[in-house]
C-alpha positions in Angstrom: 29.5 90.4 56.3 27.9 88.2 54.0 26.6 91.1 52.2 29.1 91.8 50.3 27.6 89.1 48.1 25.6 92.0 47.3 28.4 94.4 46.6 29.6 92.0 44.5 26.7 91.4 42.4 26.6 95.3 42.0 30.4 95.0 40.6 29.2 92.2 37.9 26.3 94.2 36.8 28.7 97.6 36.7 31.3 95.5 34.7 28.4 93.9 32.3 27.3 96.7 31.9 30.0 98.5 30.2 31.2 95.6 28.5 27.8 96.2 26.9 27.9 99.8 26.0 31.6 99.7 24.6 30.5 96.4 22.5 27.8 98.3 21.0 30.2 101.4 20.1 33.1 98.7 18.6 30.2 96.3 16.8 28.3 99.9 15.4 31.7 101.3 14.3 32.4 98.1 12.2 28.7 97.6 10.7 29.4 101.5 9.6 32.5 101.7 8.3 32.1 98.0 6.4 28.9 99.3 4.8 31.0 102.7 4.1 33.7 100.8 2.6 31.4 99.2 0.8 29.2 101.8 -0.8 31.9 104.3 -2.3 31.4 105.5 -5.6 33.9 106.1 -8.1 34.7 110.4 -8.8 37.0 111.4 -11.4 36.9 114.8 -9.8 38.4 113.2 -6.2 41.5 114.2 -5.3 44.4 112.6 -5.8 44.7 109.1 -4.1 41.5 109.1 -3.3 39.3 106.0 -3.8 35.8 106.9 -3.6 33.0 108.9 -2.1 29.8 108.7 -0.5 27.0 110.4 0.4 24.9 110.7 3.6 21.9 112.1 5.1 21.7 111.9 8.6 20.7 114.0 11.8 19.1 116.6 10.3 22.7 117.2 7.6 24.3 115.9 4.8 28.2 114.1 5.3 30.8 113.8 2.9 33.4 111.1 2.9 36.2 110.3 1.0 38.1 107.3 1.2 41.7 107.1 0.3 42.9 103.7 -0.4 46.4 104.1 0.6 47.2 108.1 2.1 45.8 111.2 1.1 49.0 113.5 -0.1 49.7 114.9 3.3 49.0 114.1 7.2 45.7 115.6 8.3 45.7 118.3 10.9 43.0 116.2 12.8 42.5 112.7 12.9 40.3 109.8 14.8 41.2 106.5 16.0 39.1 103.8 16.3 40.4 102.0 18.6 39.2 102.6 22.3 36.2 100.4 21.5 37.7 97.1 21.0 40.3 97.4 23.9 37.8 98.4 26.6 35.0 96.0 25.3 37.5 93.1 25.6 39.2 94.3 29.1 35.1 94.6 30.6 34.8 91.2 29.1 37.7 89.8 30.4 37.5 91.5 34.0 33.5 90.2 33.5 34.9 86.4 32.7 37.0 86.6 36.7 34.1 87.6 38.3 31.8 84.8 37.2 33.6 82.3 36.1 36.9 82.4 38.2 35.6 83.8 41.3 32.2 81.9 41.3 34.1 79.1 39.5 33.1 76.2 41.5 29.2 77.3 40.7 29.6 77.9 37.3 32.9 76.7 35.2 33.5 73.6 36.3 31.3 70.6 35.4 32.3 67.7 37.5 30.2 64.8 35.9 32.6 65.8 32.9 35.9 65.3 34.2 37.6 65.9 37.2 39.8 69.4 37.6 40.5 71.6 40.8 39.2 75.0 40.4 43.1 76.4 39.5 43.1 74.2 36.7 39.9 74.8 35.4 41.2 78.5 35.5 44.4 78.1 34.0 42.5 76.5 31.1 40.0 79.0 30.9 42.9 81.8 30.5 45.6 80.0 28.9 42.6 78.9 25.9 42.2 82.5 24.7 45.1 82.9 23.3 45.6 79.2 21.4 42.8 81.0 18.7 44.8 84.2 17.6 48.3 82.4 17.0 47.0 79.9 15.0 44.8 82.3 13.4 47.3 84.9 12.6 50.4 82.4 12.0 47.8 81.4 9.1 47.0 84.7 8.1 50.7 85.8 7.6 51.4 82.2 5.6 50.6 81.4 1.9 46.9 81.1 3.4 46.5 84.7 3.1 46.4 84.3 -0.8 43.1 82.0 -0.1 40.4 83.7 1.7 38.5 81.4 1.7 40.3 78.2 2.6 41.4 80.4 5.6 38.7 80.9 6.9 37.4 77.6 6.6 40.3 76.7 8.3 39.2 79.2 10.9 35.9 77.6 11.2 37.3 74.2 12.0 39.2 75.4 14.7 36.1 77.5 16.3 34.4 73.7 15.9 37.1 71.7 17.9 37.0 74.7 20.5 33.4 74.5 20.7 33.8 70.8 21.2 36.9 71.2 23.8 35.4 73.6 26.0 32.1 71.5 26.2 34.4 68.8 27.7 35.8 70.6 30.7 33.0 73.4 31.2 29.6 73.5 31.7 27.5 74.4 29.2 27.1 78.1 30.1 31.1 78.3 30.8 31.7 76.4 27.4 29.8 79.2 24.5 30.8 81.7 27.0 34.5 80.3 26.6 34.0 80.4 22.5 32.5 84.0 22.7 35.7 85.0 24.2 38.0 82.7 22.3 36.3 84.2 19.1 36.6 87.7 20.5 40.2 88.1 21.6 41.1 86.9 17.9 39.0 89.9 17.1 40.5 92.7 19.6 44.4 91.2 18.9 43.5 92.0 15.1 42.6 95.7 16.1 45.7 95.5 18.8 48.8 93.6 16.9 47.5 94.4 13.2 45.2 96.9 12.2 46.5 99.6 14.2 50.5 98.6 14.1 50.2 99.2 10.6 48.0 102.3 10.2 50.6 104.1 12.8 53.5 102.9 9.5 50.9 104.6 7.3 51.1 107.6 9.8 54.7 107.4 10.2 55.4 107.7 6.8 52.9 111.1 5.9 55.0 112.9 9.0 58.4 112.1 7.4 56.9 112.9 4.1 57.5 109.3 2.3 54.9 108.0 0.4 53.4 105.1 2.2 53.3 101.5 0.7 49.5 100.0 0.0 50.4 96.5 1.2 49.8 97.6 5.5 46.5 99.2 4.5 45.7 95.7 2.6 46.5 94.0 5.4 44.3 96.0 8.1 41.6 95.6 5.6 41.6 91.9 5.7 41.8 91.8 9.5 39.0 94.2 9.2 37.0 92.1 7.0 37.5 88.5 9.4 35.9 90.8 12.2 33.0 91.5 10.6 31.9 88.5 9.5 32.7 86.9 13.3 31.1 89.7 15.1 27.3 88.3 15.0 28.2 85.0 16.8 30.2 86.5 19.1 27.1 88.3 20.0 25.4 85.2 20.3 27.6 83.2 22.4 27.9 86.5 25.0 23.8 85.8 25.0 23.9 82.4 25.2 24.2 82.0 29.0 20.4 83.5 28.9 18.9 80.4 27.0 19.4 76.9 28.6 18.4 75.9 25.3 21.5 77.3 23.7 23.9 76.0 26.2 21.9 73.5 28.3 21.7 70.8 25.8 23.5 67.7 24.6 24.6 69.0 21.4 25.2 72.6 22.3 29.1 72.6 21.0 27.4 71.8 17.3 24.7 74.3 18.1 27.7 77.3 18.5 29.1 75.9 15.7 26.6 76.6 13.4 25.7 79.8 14.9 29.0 80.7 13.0 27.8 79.8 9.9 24.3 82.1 10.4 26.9 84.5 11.1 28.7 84.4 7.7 25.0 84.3 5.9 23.7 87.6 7.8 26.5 89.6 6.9 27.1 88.0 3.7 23.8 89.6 2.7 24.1 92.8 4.2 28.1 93.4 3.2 26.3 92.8 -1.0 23.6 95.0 -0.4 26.0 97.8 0.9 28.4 97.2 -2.4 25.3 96.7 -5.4 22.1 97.7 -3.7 20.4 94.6 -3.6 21.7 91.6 -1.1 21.2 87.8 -2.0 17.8 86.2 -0.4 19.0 82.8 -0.5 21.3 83.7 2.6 18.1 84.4 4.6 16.6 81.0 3.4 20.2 79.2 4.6 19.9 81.1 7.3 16.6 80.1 8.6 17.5 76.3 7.4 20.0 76.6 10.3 18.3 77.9 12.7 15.5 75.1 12.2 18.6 72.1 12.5 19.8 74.4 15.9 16.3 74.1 17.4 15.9 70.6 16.5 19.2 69.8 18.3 18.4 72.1 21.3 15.1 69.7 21.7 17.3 66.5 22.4 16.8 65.7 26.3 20.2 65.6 28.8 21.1 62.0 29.4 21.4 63.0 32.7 19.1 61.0 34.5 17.7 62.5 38.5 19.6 59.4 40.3 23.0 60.7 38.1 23.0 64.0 39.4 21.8 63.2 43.3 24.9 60.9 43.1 27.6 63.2 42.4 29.6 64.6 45.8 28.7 67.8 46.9 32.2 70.1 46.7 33.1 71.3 50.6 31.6 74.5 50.3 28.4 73.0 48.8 28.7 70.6 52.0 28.2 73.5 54.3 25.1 74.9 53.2 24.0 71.2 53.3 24.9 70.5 57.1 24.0 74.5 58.1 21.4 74.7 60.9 18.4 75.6 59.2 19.1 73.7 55.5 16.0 71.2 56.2 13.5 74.3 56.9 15.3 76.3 53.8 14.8 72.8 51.3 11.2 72.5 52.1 10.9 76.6 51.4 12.5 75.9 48.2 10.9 72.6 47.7 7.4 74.5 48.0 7.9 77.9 45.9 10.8 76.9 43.4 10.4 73.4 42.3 7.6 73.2 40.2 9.7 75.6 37.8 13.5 73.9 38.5 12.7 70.0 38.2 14.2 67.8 35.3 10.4 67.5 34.3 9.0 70.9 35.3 4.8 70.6 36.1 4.5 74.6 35.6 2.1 75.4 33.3 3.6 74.4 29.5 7.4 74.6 31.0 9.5 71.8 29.1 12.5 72.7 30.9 14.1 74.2 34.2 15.2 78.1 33.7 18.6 78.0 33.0 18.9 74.5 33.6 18.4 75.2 37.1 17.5 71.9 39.1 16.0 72.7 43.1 14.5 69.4 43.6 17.1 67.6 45.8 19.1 68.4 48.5 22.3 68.3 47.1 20.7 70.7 43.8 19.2 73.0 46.7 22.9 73.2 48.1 25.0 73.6 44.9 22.9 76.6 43.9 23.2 78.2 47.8 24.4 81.3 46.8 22.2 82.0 43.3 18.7 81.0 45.7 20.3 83.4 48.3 20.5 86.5 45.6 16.9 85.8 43.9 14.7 84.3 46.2 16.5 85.8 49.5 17.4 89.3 49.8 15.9 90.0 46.1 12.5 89.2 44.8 13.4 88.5 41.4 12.6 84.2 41.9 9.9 83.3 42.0 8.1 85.5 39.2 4.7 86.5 41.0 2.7 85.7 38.3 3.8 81.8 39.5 3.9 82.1 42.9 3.8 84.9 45.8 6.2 83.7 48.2 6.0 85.5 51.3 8.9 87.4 53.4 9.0 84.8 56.2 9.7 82.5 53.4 12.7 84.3 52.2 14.4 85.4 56.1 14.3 81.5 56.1 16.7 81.4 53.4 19.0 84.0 54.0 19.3 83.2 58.0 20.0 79.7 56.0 22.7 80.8 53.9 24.3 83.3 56.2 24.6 80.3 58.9 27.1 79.3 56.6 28.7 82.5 55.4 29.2 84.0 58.9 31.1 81.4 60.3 
C-alpha cells in the first residue's frame, strides 16, 4: 500500500524528534558545565585537590559544587556520567540522515546538474565523509598542534571550509549543510566516545586501585571538551538549515556555512568570558552581526539556473513514472492552479522573492521530481497550500493522490 509513505513520514518525525530532545540534553549539559568550569572560585578552606567552588540558586535551593582538577582523594560512592547524550543524539541523527537522505536519496542528496553519481555512490560518499573530519582532526590534536590552540583550530576551520565546498559539489544544497552539520558533529560525539570518556574511565581506574591519578588525561578531556563548545552553535545551524532555502538554496551557500562557524566562535567567545570575569567582550556581538550582514548579502545572489536549464535535465526512472501515470496532465494543472504562484523561479505571491524551500512546481518535469513531497502536503495532508494563500478544495487533492498512487500501486 502506498500508505506506508505515511508510516514512514511518522518514522522521520519520531526519529527527529528525539534527535531533538537528546541534542537539547547534550548542548544544555555542555553550555552548563562550560559556564561551571568557568565560574569557580578559588577556597583555601576546599579540600584537598580541589580546584574551586561555586555557588547556585536554583529551583527553589541553593547547590554546591566543587571541582577537582585532577581526583578528589578517594572514589565517590555515587557518580554520573555524561555521556548518554552525545551517543543517542548522534545515532537519532545518523538513523535521521538514512531516512531522508539515503532512502529518499534520489529526491534529496543527489543534485544531478552538479555531477553525475548513481544513488550508491552518492551514499557511500555521504557515509564514508563523516569520518575523514575526526582522523584528521584528532591525528592533529595528538601532534605538536596540540601545544597551539589556536593554529589548530584554525586548521580545523579550513578543513570545515573545503568540506563545506566538497559537499556543495556532489549534494544539493539542503544535502550539502546537512552533510557539514553532521561532519561537524561526529568530530564532536567521537571526542566524547574515543577521548573524553577513555580517559576519565583511567581517572576512575586509578581511584579503585588506589593510585593517584596523573593530571595530563583530565587535560586532555578538557581540551576536547573545550573544541565542542565552541562548534556546537553551527552545528545547530546547519541541522536548521534545511528550513531556509536562503541558507542552503543559494549560489554561495558553502561560504555562507563557513562563516556561520565563525559567528559560532564569537557567540561563545562572549559568553565562555562572561562566565570566567563577569563581564563578556561586546565587540564579538558587533563581529557577529558584521557576519551575519556579509551572509545575507550572499544569500541574495540569484541561482544561475535559468527555467530552460532545469526543464532540460532528464527526469530519473522513477520521476518518469509519475510523468507518464494516467492522470499526471489533470494532477499538473491542479498543481499548476493552487501551488505555482508560490513555487516558480519568480514567485508572483504577494512580496515572495523566492520559492519555499526552493521548491519549483511550474513544469512538468518539476511537478514530477517532487511526486512524492506534493503527495504528503497537498494530498493526503493539508499542510500546502497555507489557506491564508489559497483554499484548495478536496476534489483537488483525491486528484493528486489517485495521481501518485497510479504510480505507486503498480
Amino acid at each position: 500500500m502506498y500508505d506506508l509513505a505515511v508510516m514512514w513520514e511518522w518514522i522521520a518525525f519520531s526519529v527527529r524528534w528525539l534527535h531533538v530532545i537528546t541534542a537539547m540534553a547534550w548542548i544544555g549539559a555542555s553550555f552548563y558545565f562550560i559556564a561551571l568550569d568557568l565560574m569557580l572560585k578559588p577556597n583555601p578552606a576546599l579540600p584537598d585537590g580541589a580546584y574551586g567552588e561555586e555557588w547556585e540558586v536554583h529551583g527553589g535551593g541553593f547547590y554546591h559544587t566543587i571541582k577537582y582538577l585532577v581526583a578528589p582523594a578517594r572514589m565517590p560512592e555515587h557518580l554520573t556520567w555524561h555521556k548518554w547524550q552525545s551517543y543517542t543524539t548522534w545515532l537519532s541523527g545518523a538513523a535521521l540522515l538514512m531516512i531522508i537522505y539515503w532512502v529518499g536519496g534520489e529526491l534529496f542528496l543527489l543534485d544531478p546538474t552538479k555531477v553525475d553519481l548513481a544513488l550508491w555512490q552518492g551514499i557511500l560518499i555521504s557515509g564514508g565523509s563523516l569520518t575523514i573530519g575526526w582522523l584528521l582532526y584528532d591525528q592533529m590534536c595528538k601532534s605538536k598542534l596540540s601545544d597551539h590552540p589556536t593554529v589548530l583550530m584554525l586548521l580545523l576551520f579550513v578543513i570545515l571550509v573545503i568540506m563545506s565546498w566538497g559537499y556543495n559539489q556532489i549534494f544539493t544544497g539542503r544535502a550539502a549543510l546537512l552533510h557539514l552539520g553532521a561532519f561537524t558533529a561526529t568530530i564532536m560525539t567521537a571526542n566524547v566516545f574515543f577521548q573524553i570518556m577513555p580517559n576519565q574511565r583511567i581517572v576512575v581506574e586509578d581511584l579503585k586501585a588506589g593510585r593517584t591519578p596523573d593530571a595530563k588525561y583530565g587535560k586532555i578531556a578538557k581540551v576536547r571538551s573545550t573544541h565542542n563548545n565552541y562548534l556546537t552553535l553551527p552545528v545547530v545551524f546547519l541541522m536548521l538549515s534545511n528550513h531556509y532555502p536562503l541558507a542552503f538554496g543559494t549560489e554561495y551557500s558553502w561560504i555562507i556555512a563557513s562563516l556561520i562557524f565563525l559567528t559560532g566562535v564569537t557567540i561563545r567567545h562572549y559568553f565562555n568570558t562572561m562566565h570566567a570575569t563577569g563581564k563578556g567582550p561586546h565587540w564579538t556581538w558587533a563581529v557577529t552581526v558584521l557576519l551575519m550582514v556579509v551572509i545575507a548579502w550572499l544569500s541574495s545572489v540569484r541561482p544561475t539556473e535559468t527555467w530552460e536549464d532545469a526543464e532540460a535535465r532528464d527526469l530519473t526512472p522513477y520521476e518518469q513514472k509519475f510523468a507518464s501515470a494516467a492522470g499526471f496532465e489533470e494532477a499538473y494543472d491542479t498543481v499548476l492552479g493552487n501551488c505555482s504562484m508560490c513555487h516558480a523561479r519568480e514567485p508572483v505571491y504577494g512580496t515572495m522573492k523566492w520559492a519555499p524551500k526552493k521548491i519549483y512546481l511550474e513544469t512538468p518535469g518539476d511537478v514530477a521530481r517532487q511526486a512524492d513531497q506534493i503527495y504528503l502536503q497537498a494530498g493526503i495532508s493539508h499542510a500546502m497550500p497555507p489557506p491564508s494563500a489559497v483554499q484548495m478544495d478536496e476534489e483537488a487533492r483525491q486528484t493528486i493522490i489517485a495521481w501518485v498512487r497510479e504510480v505507486r500501486d503498480q
